[in-house]
Structure formats: C-alpha cells, structure tokens
N, C-alpha and C positions, 0 to 999 in steps of 0.2 A: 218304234214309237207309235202309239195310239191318237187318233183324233177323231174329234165325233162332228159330222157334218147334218146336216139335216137331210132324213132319206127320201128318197125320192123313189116313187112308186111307178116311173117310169121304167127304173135301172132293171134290169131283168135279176139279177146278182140279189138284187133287195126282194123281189118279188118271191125267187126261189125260197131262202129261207123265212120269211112269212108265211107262205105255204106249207114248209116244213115244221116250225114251229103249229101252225094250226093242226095240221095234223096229227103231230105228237101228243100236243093237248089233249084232244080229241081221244087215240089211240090211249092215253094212259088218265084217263077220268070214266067215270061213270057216264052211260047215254044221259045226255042231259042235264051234266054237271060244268063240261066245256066253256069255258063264258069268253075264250081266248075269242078276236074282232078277226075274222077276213079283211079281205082288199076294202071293199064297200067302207064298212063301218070305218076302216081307218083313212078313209076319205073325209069324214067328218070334219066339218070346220073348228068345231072345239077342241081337235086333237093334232097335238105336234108330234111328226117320228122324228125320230134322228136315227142313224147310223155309225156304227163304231169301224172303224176302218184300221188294220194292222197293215201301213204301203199299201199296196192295190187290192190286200184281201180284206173280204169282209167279216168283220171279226161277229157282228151283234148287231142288233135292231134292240128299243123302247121307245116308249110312249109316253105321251101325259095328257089324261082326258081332262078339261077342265068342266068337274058336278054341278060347282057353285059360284060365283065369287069368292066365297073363301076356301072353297076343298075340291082338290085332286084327285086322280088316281092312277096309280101306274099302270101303263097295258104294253102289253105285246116284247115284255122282255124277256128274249132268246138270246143265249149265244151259240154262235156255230160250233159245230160237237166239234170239229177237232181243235178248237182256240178256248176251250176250255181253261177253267184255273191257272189263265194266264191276266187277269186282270180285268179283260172288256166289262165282264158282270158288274163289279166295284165299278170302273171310271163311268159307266153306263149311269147308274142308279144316282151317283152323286151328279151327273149332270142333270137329270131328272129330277133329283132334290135342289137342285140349284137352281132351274128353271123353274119349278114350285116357287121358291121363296121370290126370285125374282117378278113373278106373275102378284105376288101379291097373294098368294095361296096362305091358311094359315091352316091348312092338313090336308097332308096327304095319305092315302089309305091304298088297299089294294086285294084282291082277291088270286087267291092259289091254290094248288089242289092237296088235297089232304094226304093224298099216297104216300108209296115207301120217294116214288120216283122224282117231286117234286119237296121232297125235306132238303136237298141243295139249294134250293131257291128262299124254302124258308129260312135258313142259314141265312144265307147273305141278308135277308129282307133284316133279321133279329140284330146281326152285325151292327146296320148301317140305323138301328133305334127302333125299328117298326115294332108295335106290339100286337098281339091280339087282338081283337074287338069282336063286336057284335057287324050281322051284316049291313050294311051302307046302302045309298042309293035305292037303287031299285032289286039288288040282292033280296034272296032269303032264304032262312037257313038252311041247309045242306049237309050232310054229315061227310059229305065229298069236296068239302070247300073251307079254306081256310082265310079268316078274315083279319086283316091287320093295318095298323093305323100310326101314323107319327105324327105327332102333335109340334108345327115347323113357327107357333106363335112366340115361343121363348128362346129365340135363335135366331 
C-alpha cells in the first residue's frame, strides 16, 4: 500500500532521488532546456513536496509551486526507476491535483521535456486531462520543452 506524506528534505532517501531526478533531467534535455528545481529552489515557501512511500521504500517525490492565486504548477515529479508502472506516478499527480483544488487553484500547468525519454511523463500528464499550451510563467518557447495545462475551475 502507497501513502503520500509530505517530504522532508532533511530525509537523506528524499535527498538522493532529487538528485537523481535532477540529474536525469539535466542528462536527457538540451543544455539549457532543464527547468527541473535543486534542493534550494525547492526550499521555496510557495512550494509543497510530498513523498510517495511503498512500506519503508520510497517509491516518488512531486511538487506544487503556487504562480498565482489562481494557477499552479507541477515540479519535481520522479518516480524511482525501479517502482516504476506500479502506480506512485497516478496516486502522486492526483494528490497534486487534489492539493491544487484544494488551495484554491483554478489551473494547473506544467513544463516537460520534449524527448523520446520523457513521452512516459507526457502520457500520464494527457491521462490525468493536462493538455498543451502555450509557455506560462516565466517559460519561453523551447523546441525542447513541452507545455501543458489543466483547466481545475469546472471541477
């Protein structure tokens, strides 16, 4: 059974794959395309992580940066390679969209990478309603970045 606690960036466990996750980013984007947040950034006070936990392993990390009052955006969702397509990514994203609505968010959005290696990510984002857009925030277009938006005001 799966539960998502809120992570804590003391836990060395949470630390590692954050690290890994940036890395990966990093390793499979363009220089300069990476927009995945280190330790710092995700100190930020407008950003909540949580942690997906399988018993004592850690299945996944995400995020939710709050843009505006009314819009969101997902950050820092990894799951650990070998807890794969076992769920964490789904229960991850819908507590993230849950925490969205409950904040009072009315869109949430999110930025990915356009490669062969992040089309699983897209997948699940299309799954769970996200679509397309244009880039957000402080985004700008990228031909190495893929931009997507759920619209959480009629729901």
């Amino acid at each position: 059974m799966m539960r998502i606690a809120p992570g804590d960036l003391a836990d060395p466990r949470i630390v590692a794959l954050l690290e890994t996750h940036l890395r990966t980013a990093r390793a499979e984007t363009a220089p300069g395309s990476a927009h995945a947040l280190d330790l710092s950034g995700l100190q930020s006070p407008d950003i909540r992580l949580w942690a997906i936990w399988q018993g004592d392993t850690l299945a996944g990390v995400g995020a939710l940066k709050r843009l505006s009052p009314d819009h969101g955006e997902v950050k820092s969702m990894h799951t650990a390679q070998g807890l794969r397509r076992q769920g964490a990514g789904n229960a991850m994203l819908r507590h993230i969209i849950a925490a969205a609505r409950a904040g009072g968010l009315r869109r949430l959005s999110l930025e990915t990478g356009s490669w062969d290696y992040f089309r699983p990510a897209r997948a699940l984002y299309a799954r769970h309603g996200f679509a397309e857009c244009p880039p957000f925030g402080d985004y700008l277009p990228d031909p190495n970045s893929v931009f997507m938006t759920l619209d959480l005001s009629g729901s």
